[in-house]
TORDO-978524 format. One record per residue: residue number from 0; residue in three letters; chain; x, z, y of N, C-alpha, C in turn. Coordinates in steps of 0.001 Angstrom, whole numbers, plus 500000, padded with zeros to 6 digits. Layout:
% residues N
R     i    aa   ch      n_u      n_w      n_v     ca_u     ca_w     ca_v      c_u      c_w      c_v
R   NUM   Ala    A        X        Z        Y        X        Z        Y        X        Z        Y
...
% end
This chain:
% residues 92
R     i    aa   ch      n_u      n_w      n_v     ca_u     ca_w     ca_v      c_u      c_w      c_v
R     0   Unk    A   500845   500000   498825   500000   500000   500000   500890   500000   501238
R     1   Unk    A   500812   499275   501994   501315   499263   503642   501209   500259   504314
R     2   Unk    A   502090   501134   504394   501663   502094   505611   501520   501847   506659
R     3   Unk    A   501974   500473   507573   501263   500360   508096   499941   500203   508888
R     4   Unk    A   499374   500739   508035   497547   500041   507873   497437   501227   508541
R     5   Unk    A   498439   502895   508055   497881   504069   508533   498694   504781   509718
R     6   Unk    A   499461   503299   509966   500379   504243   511161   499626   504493   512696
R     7   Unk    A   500582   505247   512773   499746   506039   514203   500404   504960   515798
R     8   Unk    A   499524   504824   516584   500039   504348   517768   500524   505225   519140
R     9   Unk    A   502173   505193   518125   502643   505818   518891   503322   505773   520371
R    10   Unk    A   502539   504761   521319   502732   504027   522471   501533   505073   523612
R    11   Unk    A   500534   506065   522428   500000   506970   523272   500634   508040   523738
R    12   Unk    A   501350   508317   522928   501634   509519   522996   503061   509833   524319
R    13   Unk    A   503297   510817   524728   503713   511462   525558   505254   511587   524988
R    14   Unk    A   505990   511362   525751   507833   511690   525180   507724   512780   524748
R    15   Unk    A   507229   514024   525278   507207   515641   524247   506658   515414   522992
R    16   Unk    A   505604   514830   522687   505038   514661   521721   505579   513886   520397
R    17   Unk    A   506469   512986   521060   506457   511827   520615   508279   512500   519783
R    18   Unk    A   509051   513553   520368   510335   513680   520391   509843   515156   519417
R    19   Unk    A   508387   516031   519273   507971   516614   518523   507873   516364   517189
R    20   Unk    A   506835   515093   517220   506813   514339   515996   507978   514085   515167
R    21   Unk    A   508871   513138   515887   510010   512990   515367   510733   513791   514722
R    22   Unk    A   510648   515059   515228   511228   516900   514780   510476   516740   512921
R    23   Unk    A   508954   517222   513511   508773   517347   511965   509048   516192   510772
R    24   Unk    A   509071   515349   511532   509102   513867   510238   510426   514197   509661
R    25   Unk    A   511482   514650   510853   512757   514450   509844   512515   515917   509096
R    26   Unk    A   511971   517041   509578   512175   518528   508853   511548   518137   507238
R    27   Unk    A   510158   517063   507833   509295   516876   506026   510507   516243   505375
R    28   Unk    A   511324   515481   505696   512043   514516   504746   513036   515680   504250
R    29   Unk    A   514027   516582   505058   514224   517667   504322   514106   518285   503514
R    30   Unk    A   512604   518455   504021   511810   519785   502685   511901   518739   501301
R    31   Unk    A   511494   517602   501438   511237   516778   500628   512702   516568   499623
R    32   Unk    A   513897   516076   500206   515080   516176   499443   515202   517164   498755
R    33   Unk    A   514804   518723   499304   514817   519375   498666   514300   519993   497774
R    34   Unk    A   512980   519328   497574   511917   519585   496422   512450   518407   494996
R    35   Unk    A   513111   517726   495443   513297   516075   494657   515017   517248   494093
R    36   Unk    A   515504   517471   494308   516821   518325   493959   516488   519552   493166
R    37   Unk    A   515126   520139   493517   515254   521860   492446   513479   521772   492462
R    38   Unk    A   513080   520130   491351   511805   520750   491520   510766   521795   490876
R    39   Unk    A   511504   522735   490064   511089   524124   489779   511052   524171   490705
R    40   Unk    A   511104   524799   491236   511148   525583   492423   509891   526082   493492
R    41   Unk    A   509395   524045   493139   508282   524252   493756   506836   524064   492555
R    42   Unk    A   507225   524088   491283   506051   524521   490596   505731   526071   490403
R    43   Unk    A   504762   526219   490345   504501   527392   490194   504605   527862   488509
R    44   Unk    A   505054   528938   488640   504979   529475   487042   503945   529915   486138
R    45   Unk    A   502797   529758   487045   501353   529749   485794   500945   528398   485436
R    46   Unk    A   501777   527230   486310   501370   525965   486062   502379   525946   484335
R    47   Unk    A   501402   525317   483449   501833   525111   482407   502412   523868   482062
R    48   Unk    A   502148   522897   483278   502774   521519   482823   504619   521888   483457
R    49   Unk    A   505194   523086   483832   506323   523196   484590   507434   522906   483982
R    50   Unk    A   507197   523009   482613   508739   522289   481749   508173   521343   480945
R    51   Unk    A   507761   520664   481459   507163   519386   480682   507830   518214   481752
R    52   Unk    A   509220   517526   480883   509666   516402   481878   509128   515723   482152
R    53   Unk    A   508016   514895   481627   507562   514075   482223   506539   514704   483388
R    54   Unk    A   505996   515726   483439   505402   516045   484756   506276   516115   485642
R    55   Unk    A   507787   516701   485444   508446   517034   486778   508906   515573   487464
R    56   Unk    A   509542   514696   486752   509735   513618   486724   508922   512748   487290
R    57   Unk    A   507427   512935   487249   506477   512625   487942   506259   513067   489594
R    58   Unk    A   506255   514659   489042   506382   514973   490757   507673   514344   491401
R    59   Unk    A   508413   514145   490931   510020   513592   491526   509203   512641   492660
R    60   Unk    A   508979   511466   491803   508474   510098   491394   507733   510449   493154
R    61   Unk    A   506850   511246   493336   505746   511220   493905   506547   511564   495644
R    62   Unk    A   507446   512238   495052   508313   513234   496655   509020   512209   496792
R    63   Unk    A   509824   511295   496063   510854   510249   496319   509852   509454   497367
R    64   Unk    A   508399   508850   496877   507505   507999   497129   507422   508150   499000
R    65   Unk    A   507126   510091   499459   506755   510687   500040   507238   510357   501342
R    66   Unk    A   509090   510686   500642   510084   510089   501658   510209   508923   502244
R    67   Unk    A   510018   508025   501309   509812   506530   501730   509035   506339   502967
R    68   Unk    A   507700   507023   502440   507164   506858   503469   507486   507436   505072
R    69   Unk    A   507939   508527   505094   508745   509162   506197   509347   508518   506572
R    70   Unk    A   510272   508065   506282   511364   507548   506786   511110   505629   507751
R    71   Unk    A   509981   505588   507261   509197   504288   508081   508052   504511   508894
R    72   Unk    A   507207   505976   509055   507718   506450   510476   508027   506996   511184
R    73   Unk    A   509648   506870   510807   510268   507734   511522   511112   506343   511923
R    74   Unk    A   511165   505464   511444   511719   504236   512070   510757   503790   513331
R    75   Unk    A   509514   503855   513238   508279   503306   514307   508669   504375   514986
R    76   Unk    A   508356   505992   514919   508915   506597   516155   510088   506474   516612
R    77   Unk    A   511391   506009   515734   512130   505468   516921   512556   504040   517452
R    78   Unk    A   511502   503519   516880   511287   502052   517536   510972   502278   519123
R    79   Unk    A   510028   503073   519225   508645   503503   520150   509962   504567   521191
R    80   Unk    A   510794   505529   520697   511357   505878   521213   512768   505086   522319
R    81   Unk    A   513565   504002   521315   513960   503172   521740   513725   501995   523034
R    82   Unk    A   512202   501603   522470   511213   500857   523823   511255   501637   524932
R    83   Unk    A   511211   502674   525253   510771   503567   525876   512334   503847   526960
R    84   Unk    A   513045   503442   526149   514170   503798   526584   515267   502681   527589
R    85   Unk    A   514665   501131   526531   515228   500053   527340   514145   500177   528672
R    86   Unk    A   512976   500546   528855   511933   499938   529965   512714   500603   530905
R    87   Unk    A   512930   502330   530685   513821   502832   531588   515202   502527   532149
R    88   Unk    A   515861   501818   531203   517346   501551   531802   516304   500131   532770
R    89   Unk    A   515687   499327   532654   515028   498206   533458   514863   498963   534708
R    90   Unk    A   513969   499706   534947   513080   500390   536207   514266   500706   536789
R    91   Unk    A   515511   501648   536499   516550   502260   537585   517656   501190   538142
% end
């Protein structure tokens, strides 16, 4: 599926907002490496599928997926950030 279909237009938003966003997208991709590296960690221990490789392997599968997606937009926010940046070197 295109994420584009669900990306956000980020041409509304406000430089605080926009330099906010950017904050958490890279913190999720973080959390995310780090769930894809020790994913015990983040199953819980009454979950019974937790040593079953092919579930973890799955969740891998799903956080790898997750990132992907992060990381494209986090390219559009700094596309959007970039634009933002040539208009200004123009105007002064």
């Amino acid at each position: 599926m295109d994420l584009q279909l669900f990306a956000v237009n980020y041409r509304d938003y406000t430089d605080k907002a926009l330099h906010k966003c950017r904050s958490k997208t890279v913190k999720q991709i973080e959390v995310h490496l780090e769930k894809v590296a020790n994913p015990l960690r983040y199953i819980g221990d009454d979950n019974p599928q937790k040593h079953n490789s092919r579930y973890v392997d799955g969740l891998k599968g799903h956080w790898l997926k997750e990132i992907s997606n992060f990381k494209k937009q986090l390219a559009y926010i700094d596309a959007e950030i970039d634009r933002r940046n040539k208009y200004d070197e123009i105007i002064e």
